[in-house]
KEMI-709158 format. One record per residue (C-alpha): residue in three letters; residue number from 1; x, y, z. Coordinates in steps of 0.05 Angstrom, whole numbers, plus 5000, padded with zeros to 4 digits. Layout:
N
{rec ALA NUM {X Y Z}};
...
% end
This chain:
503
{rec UNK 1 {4337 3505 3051}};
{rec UNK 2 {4308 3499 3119}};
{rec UNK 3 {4234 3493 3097}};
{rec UNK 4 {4258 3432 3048}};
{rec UNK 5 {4291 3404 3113}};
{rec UNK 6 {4227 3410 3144}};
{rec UNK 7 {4188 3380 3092}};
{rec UNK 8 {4238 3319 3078}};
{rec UNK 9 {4226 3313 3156}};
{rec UNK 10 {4159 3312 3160}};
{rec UNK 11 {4117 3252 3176}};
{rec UNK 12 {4069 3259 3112}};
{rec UNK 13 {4137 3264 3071}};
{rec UNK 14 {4166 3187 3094}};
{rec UNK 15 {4102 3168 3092}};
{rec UNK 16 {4081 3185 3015}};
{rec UNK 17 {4151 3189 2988}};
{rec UNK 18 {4159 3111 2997}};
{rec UNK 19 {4096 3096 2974}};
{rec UNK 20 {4104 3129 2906}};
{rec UNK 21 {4178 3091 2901}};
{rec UNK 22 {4145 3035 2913}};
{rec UNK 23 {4077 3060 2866}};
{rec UNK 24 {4136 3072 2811}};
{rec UNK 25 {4175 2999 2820}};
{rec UNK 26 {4113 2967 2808}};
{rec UNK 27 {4087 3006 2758}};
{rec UNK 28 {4159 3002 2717}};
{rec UNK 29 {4154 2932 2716}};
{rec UNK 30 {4084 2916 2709}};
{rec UNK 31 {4082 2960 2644}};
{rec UNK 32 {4149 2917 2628}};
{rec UNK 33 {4107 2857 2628}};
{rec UNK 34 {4046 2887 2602}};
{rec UNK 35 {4086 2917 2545}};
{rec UNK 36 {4117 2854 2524}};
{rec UNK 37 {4060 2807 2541}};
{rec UNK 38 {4013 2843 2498}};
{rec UNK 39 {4063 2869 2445}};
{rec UNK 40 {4086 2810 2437}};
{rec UNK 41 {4009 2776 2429}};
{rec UNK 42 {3989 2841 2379}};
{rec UNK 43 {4057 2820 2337}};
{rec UNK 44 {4040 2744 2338}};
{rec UNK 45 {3971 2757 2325}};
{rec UNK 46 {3990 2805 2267}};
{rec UNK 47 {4036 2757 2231}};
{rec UNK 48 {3988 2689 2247}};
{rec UNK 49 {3944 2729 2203}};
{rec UNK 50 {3991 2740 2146}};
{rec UNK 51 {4017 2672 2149}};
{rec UNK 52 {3953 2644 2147}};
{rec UNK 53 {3942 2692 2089}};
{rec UNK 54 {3997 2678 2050}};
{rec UNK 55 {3977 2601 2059}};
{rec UNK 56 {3912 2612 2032}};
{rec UNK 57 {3954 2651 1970}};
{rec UNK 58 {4001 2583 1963}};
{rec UNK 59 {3947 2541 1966}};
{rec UNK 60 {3908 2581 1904}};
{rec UNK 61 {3975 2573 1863}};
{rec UNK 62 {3982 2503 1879}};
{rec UNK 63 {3914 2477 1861}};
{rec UNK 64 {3924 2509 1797}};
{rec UNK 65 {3979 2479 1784}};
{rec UNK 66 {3957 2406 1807}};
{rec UNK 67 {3891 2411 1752}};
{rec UNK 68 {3953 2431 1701}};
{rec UNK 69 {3990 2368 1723}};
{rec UNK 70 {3926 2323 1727}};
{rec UNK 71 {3904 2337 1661}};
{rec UNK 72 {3971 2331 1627}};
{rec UNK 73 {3965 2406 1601}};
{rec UNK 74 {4031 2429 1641}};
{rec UNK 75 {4071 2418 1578}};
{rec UNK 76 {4024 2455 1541}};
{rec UNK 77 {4046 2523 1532}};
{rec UNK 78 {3985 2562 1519}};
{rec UNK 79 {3940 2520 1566}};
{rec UNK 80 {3993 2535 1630}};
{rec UNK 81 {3991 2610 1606}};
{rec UNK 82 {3912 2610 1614}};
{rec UNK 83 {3927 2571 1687}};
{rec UNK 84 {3972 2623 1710}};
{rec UNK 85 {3934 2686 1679}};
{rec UNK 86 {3866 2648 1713}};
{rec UNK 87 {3914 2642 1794}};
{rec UNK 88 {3923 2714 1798}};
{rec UNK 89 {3851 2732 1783}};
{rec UNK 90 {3835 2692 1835}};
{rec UNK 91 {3891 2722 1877}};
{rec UNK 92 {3874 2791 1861}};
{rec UNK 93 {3812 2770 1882}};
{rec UNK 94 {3830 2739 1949}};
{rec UNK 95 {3869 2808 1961}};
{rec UNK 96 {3814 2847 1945}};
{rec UNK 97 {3768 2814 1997}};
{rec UNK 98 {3809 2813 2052}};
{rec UNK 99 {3833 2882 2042}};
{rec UNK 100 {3901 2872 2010}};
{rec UNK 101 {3955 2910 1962}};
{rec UNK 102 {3998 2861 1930}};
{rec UNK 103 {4045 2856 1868}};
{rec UNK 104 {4057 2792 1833}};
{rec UNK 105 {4126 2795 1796}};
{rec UNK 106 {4165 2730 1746}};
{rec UNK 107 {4238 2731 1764}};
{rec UNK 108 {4257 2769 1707}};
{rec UNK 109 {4219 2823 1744}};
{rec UNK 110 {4166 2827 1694}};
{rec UNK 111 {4103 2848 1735}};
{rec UNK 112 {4046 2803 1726}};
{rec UNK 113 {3994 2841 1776}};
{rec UNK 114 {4004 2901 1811}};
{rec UNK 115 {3938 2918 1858}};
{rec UNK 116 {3932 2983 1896}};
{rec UNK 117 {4000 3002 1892}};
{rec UNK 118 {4021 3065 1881}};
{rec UNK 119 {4092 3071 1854}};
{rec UNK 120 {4126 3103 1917}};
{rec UNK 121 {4098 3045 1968}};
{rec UNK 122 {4117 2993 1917}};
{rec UNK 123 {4189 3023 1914}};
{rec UNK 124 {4195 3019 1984}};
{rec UNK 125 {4169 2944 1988}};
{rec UNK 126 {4225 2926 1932}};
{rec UNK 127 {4273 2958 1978}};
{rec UNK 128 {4255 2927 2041}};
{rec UNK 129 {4202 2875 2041}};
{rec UNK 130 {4240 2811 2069}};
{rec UNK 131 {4227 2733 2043}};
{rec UNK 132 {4174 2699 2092}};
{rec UNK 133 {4175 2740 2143}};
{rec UNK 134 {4124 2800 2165}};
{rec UNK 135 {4164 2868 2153}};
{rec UNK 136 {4135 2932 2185}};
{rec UNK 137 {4136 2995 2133}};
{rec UNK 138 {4132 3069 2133}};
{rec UNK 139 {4096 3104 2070}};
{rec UNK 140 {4058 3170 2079}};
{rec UNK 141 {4059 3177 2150}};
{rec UNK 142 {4024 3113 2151}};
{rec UNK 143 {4045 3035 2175}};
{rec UNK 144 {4043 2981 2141}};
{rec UNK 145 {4053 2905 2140}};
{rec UNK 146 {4082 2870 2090}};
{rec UNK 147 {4099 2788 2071}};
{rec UNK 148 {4137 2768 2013}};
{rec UNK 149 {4132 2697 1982}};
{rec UNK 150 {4158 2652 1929}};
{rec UNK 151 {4124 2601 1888}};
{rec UNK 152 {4183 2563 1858}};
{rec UNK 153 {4147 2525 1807}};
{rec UNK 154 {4124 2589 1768}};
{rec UNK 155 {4178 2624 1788}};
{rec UNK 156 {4138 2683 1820}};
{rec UNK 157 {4151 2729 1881}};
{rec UNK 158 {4089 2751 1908}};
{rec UNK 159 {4080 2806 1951}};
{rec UNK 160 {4026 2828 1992}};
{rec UNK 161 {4012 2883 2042}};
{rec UNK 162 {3961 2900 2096}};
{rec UNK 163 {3951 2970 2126}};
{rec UNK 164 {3960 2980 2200}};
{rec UNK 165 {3899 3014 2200}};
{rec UNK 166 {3863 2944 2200}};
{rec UNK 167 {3892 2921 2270}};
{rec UNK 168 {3870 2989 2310}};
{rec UNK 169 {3823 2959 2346}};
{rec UNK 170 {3866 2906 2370}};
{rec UNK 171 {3921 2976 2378}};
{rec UNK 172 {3871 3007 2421}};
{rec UNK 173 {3856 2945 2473}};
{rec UNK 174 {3926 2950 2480}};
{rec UNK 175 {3926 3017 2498}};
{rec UNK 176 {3869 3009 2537}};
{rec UNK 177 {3904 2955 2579}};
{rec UNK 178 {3962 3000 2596}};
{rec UNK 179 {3910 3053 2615}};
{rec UNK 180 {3871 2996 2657}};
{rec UNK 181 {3946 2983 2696}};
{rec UNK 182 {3958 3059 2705}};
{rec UNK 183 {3891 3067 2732}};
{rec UNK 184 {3898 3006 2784}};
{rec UNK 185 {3972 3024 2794}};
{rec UNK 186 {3942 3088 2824}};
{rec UNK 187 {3880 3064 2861}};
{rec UNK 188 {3926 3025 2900}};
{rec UNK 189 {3969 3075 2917}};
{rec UNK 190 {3916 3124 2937}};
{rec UNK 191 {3881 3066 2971}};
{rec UNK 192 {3955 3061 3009}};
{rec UNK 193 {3962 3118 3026}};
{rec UNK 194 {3888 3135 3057}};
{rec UNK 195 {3908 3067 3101}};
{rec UNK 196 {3966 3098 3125}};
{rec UNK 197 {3941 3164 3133}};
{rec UNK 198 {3884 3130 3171}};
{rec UNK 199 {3926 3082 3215}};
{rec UNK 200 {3998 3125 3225}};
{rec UNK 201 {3984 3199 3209}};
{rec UNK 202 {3915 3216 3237}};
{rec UNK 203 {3933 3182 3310}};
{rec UNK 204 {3997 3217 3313}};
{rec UNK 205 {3962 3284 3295}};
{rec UNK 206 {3907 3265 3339}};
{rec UNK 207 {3965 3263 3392}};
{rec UNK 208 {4010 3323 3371}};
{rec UNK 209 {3941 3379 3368}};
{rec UNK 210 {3927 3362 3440}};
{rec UNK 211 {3987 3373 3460}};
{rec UNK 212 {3998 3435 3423}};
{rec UNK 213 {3933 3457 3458}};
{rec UNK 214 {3966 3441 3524}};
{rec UNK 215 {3919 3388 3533}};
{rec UNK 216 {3933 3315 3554}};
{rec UNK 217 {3925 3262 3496}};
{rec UNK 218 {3876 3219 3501}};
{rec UNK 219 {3866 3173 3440}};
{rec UNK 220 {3835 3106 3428}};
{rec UNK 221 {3841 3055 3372}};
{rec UNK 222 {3910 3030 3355}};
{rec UNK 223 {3946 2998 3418}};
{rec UNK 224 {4007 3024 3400}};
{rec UNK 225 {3993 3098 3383}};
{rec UNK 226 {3935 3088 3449}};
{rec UNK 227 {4003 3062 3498}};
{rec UNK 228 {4035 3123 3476}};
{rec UNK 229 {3979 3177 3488}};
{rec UNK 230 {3970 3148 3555}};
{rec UNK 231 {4047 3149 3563}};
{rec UNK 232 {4055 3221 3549}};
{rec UNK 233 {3991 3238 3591}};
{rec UNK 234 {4021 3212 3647}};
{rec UNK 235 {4084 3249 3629}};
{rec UNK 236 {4056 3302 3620}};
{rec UNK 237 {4017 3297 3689}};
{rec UNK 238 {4084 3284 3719}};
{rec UNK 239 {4120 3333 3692}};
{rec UNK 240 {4065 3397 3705}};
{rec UNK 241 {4070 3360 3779}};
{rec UNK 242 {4144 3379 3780}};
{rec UNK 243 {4135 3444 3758}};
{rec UNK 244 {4092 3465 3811}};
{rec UNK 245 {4141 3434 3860}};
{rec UNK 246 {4199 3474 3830}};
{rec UNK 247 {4150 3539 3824}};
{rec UNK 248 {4139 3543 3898}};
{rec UNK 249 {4205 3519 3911}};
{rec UNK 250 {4232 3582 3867}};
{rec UNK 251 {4177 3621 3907}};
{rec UNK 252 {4215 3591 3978}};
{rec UNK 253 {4287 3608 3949}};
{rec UNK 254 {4262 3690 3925}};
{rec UNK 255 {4240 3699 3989}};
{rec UNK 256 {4308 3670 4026}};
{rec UNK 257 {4342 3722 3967}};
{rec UNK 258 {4300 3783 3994}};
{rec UNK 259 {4296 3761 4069}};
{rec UNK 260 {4378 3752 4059}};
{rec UNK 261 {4377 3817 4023}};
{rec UNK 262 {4337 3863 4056}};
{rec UNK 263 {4371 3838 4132}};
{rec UNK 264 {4436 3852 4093}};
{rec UNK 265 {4421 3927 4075}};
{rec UNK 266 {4377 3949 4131}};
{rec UNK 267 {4429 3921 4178}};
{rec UNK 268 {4489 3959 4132}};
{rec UNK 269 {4451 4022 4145}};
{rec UNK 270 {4425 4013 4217}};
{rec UNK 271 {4504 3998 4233}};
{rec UNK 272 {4516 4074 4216}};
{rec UNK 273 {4453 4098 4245}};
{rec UNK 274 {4466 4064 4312}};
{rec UNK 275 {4533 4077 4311}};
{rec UNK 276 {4527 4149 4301}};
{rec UNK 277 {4468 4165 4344}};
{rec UNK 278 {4513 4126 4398}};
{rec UNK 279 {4565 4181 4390}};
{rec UNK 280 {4518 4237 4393}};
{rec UNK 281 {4484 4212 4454}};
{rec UNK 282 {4553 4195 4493}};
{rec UNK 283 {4578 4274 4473}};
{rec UNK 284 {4506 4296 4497}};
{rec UNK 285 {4515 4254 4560}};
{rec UNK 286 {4589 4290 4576}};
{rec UNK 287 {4561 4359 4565}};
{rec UNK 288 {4498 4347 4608}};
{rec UNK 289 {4560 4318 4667}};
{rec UNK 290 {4596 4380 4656}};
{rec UNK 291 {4646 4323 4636}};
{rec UNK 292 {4656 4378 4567}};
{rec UNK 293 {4636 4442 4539}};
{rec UNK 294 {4611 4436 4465}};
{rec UNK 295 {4646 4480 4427}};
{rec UNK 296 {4643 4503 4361}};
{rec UNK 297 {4675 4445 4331}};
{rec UNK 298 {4641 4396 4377}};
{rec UNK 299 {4576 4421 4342}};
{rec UNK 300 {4603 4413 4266}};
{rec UNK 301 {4626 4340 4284}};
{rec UNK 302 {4552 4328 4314}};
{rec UNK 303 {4518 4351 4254}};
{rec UNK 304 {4564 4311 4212}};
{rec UNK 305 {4541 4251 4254}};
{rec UNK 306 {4456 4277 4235}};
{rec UNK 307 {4471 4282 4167}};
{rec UNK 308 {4504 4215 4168}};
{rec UNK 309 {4444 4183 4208}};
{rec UNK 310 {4398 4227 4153}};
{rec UNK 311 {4424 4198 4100}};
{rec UNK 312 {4428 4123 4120}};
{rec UNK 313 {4346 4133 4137}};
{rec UNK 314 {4344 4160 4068}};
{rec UNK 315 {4371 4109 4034}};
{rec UNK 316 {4333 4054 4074}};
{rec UNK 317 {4271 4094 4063}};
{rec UNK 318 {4290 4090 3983}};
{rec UNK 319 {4301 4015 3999}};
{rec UNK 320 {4229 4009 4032}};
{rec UNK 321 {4204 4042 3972}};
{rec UNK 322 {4243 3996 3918}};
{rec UNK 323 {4219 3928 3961}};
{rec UNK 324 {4149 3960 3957}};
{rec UNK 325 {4151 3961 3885}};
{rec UNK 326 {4179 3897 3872}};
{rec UNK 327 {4127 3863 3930}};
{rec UNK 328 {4069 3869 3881}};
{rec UNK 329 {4066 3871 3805}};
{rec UNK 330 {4081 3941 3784}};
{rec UNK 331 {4022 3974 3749}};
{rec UNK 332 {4020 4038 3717}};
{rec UNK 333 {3977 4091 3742}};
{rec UNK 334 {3915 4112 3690}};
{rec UNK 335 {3936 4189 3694}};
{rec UNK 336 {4002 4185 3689}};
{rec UNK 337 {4009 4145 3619}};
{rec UNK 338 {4006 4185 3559}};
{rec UNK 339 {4043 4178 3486}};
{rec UNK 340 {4114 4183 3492}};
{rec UNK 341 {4161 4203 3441}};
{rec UNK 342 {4220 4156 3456}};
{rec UNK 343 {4270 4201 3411}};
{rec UNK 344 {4251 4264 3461}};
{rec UNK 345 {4259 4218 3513}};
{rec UNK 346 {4330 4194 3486}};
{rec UNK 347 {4357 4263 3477}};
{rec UNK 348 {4334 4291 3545}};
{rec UNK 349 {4365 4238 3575}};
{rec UNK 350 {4436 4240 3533}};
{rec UNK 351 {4439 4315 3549}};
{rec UNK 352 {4433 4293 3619}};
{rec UNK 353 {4485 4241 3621}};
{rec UNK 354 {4537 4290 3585}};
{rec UNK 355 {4520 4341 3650}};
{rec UNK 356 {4543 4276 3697}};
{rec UNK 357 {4581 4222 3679}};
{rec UNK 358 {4663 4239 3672}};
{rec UNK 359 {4690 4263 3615}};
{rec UNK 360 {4721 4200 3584}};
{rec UNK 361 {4654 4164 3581}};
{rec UNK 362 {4642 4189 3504}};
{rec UNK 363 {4553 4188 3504}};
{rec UNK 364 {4530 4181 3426}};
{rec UNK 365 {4449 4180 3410}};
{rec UNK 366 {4427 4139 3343}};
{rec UNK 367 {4363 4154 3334}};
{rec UNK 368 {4310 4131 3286}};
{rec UNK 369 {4273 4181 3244}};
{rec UNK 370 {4195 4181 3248}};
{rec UNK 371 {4184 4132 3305}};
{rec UNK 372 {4120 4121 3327}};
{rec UNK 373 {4095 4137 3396}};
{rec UNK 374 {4087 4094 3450}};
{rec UNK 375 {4041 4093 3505}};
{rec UNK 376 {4065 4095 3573}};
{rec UNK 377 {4095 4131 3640}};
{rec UNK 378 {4155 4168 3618}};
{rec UNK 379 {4179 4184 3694}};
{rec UNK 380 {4189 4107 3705}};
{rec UNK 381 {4208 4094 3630}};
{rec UNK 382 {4269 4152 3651}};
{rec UNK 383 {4284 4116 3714}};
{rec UNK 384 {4289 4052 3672}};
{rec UNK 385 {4334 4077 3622}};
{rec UNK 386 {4367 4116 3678}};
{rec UNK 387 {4386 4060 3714}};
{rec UNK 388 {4412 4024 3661}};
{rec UNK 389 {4460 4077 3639}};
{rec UNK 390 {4484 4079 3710}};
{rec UNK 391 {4503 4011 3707}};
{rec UNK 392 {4544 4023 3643}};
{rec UNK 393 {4578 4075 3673}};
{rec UNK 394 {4599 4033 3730}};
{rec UNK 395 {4624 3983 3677}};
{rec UNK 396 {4677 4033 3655}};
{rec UNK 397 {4715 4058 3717}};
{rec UNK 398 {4774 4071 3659}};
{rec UNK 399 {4721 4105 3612}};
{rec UNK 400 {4699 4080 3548}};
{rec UNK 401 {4636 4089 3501}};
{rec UNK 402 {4552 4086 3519}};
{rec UNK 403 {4513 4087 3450}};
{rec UNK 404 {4436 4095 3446}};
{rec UNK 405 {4402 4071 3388}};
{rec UNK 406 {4323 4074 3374}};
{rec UNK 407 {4288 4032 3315}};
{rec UNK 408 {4229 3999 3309}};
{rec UNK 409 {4219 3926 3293}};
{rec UNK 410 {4175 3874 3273}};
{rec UNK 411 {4171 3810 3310}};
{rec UNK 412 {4151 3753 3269}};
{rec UNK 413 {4141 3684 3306}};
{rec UNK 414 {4196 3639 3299}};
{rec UNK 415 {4248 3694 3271}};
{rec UNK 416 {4274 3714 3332}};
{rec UNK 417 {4327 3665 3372}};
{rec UNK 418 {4284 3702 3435}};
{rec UNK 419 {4230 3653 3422}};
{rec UNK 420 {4186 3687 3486}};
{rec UNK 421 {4182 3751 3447}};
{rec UNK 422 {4103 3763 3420}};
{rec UNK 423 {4098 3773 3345}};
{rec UNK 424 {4080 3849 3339}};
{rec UNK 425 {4116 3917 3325}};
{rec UNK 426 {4163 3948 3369}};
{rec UNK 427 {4198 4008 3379}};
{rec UNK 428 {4276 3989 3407}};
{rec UNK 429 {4315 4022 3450}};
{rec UNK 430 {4388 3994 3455}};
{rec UNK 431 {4441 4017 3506}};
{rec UNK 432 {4503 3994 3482}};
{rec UNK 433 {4571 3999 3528}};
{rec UNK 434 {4653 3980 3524}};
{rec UNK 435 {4660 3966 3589}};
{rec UNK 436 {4678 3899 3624}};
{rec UNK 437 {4624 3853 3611}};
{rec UNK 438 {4590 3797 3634}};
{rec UNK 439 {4584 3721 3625}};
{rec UNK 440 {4531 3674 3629}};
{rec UNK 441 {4531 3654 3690}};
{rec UNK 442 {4526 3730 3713}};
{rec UNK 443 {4486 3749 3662}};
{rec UNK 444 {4434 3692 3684}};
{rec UNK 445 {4421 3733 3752}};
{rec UNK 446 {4421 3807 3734}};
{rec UNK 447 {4348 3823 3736}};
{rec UNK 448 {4343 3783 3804}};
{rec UNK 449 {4332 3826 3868}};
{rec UNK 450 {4400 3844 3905}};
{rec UNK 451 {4444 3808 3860}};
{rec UNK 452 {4498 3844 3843}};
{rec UNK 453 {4580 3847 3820}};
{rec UNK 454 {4589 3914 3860}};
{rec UNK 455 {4625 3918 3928}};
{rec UNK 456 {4571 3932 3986}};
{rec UNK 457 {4574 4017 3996}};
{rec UNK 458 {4554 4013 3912}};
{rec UNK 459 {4494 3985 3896}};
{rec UNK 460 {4428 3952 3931}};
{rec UNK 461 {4427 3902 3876}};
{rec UNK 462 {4353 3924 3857}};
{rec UNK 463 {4370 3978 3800}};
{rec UNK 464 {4358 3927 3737}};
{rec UNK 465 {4302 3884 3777}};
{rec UNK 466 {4274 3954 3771}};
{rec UNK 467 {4279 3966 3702}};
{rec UNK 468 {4254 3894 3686}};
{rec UNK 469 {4188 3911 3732}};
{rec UNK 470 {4177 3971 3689}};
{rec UNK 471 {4192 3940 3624}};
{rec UNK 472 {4136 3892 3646}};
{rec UNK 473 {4092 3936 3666}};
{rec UNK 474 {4091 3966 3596}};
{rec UNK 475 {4080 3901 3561}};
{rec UNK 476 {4152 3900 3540}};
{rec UNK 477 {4209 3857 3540}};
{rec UNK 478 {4291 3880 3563}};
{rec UNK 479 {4337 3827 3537}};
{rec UNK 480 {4416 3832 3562}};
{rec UNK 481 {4478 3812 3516}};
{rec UNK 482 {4543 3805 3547}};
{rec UNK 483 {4614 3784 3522}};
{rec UNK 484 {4672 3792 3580}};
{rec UNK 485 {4727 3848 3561}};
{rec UNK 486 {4683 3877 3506}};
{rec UNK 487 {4617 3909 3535}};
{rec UNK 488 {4548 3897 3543}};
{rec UNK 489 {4481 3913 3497}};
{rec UNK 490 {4410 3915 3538}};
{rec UNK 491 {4363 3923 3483}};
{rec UNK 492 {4286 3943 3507}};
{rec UNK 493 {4221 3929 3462}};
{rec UNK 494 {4165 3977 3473}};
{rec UNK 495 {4097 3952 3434}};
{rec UNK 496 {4069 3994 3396}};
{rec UNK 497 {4001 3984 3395}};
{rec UNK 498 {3980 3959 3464}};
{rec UNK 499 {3906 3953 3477}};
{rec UNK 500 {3909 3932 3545}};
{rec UNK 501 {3845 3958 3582}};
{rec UNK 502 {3897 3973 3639}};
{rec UNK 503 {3928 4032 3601}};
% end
């Protein structure tokens, strides 16, 4: 249904589709006129013919008759018998030149003359042969004309026929003239449509391939179709303009996010560090005095505070670490990427999960028989996958359900509402959860650095700008599906074939 959408939308479509409407119109009533115009010249030139014959046939009778009356022998019995036996030799004559069957009959339907009739065809002209007019007949799979006539003073009906077959090539100029229509009827459309093509459809195709080839248009000819190339040129100057402007200005704003963020999180952890260190230093201060004696439990609190200022410098080392990878464009090291089986890689990791998270997180694998492997760096493919998880988790403080499923799917341009996705094979991974959700507008901002939902001593905000840097560095794609109240799906495509030299 869609591709006939497409097609009754297309430009060639409203372009041809009229034409032949109009092609058909035309056509209809041109052959009207034709049809009538000529049938109606074939029929008057068919019965001209007869009536001129079936003058010529009156006239033959009537001279006869005349010499009868002239010399005073149309009394005479015997002498108007030789008369009228001498008229239809000369008829059957007449008939015989010009090609003619006839019948000659008294009105006691004695037969006089009966020429090339055979009985069935001279049944069918008793039956239907009308009184001076031209009657059309059917005998044998063959037409026929026929013209019956009276000659009241002898009483006779006269009957004479002419084969169809006489008039064919007057049949087949007709035909030939509906042939000669057809054929102009469809010059002129094809000579229509090349005019359009050439004036409507090549300029806007002209105009459409460039900028399909990200190219500015730039076509000449038609002022109309030329006002719009240079319009969309300088729209299209314009708008590649604007999206440099809002590039750098989306350059200006990340690095106000990870300025903002990284002062945030450094200054969160150098608030314990200094704070701590402080107290060690005053306590170290009061013993050095003689102000106090460190005891025993003196000491434990100290090393409380060094573990405390240990693990703050640990977690802003991490930080460092995570801002390093996110400063450049994460590459995968040569040595370290080999072919991974994702379903080993799934079930490692789900017998991992069931060690940590609580108990009422239920952790279910799906996995797809017979996958094929992918290349890549399984530590940061874990981490990825990893970090994900953890984020489920955190989405079901109450508990709930995390599913991993593994397929492998085939991208085809134009089936997939994720129209950035390249048309290939993929294996899938999808990390399904019950937990709370997202929506859009949060789900917008998840893969950004330091955004995040969670309250400050839970998260640096960088765990899924992680897993979309390694996604990417694999050539992949992670896509994110939210609905409040009833989870959240991240689903990550791995090609399958990648021949980039970087591997």
């Amino acid at each position: 249904m869609k591709v006939l959408r497409n097609i009754t939308r297309s430009l060639a479509f409203r372009i041809i589709m009229p034409v032949i409407a109009l092609v058909i119109l035309a056509g209809i009533g041109l052959y009207i006129f034709v049809l009538s115009s000529v049938s109606d010249f074939t029929d008057r030139h068919i019965k001209d013919a007869l009536m001129g014959m079936s003058r010529e046939i009156y006239n033959i009778c009537a001279r006869n008759l005349n010499e009868l009356l002239k010399t005073g022998a149309a009394s005479d019995e015997k002498a108007a018998r030789i008369k009228r036996g001498l008229t239809i030799g000369m008829i059957e004559d007449f008939m015989q030149q010009n090609n003619l069957k006839g019948i000659i009959a008294e009105k006691d339907n004695e037969v006089l003359l009966a020429y090339g009739l055979s009985p069935g065809l001279l049944k069918i002209v008793g039956k239907n042969a009308e009184h001076n007019t031209v009657s059309s007949l059917e005998y044998d799979d063959k037409k026929h004309y026929a013209y019956r006539m009276q000659f009241e003073p002898w009483d006779w009906q006269i009957v004479f026929i002419k084969d169809a077959a006489e008039y064919s090539s007057l049949i087949n100029n007709v035909r030939l003239a509906y042939m000669a229509t057809g054929a102009i009827l469809s010059i002129t459309a094809l000579l229509i449509l090349f005019y359009l093509n050439r004036s409507i459809k090549y300029p806007i195709n002209k105009i459409i391939a460039s900028l399909k080839a990200g190219e500015q248009p730039e076509y000449e000819g038609i002022y109309e179709f030329e006002f719009l190339s240079k319009s969309i040129s300088e729209m299209t100057a314009e708008r590649q303009r604007l999206m440099k402007q809002i590039i750098e200005e989306q350059k200006l704003k990340g690095i106000r996010v990870l300025a903002t963020g990284v002062a945030h999180n450094f200054n969160n952890m150098l608030v314990g560090v200094l704070g701590y260190a402080s107290l060690i230093s005053m306590k170290l201060k009061d013993a050095k005095r003689g102000k106090q004696t460190l005891q025993g439990e003196d000491i434990d609190e100290l090393l409380k505070y060094t573990e405390t200022i240990e693990s703050s410098a640990q977690k802003a080392s991490g930080l460092a670490r995570d801002l390093a990878g996110l400063s450049r464009k994460r590459m995968l090291e040569k040595e370290s990427v080999m072919p991974i089986d994702i379903n080993k890689l799934i079930t490692e990791l789900q017998r991992l999960l069931s060690g940590t998270f609580p108990k009422n997180i239920e952790i279910t694998a799906k996995m797809n028989d017979g996958l094929p492997a992918i290349k890549g760096d399984i530590m940061q493919l874990e981490q990825a996958l990893l970090n994900i998880a953890i984020n489920s988790k955190d989405a079901m403080p109450d508990g709930g359900k995390l599913t991993m499923k593994t397929f492998v799917t085939d991208i085809v341009n134009g089936n997939s509402k994720y129209h950035y996705l390249k048309a290939g094979k993929y294996v899938a991974i999808q990390i399904s959860d019950t937990g709370t959700g997202m929506d859009e507008a949060t789900l917008s901002h998840i893969f950004e650095p330091f955004f995040t939902t969670k309250p400050v001593d839970k998260g640096t905000g960088l765990g899924l700008a992680t897993v979309y840097s390694i996604i990417k560095a694999h050539h992949g794609y992670v896509i994110a599906e939210s609905i409040p109240d009833k989870g959240s799906t991240f689903t990550i495509y791995l090609p399958i074939e990648e021949k980039n030299p970087k591997l």
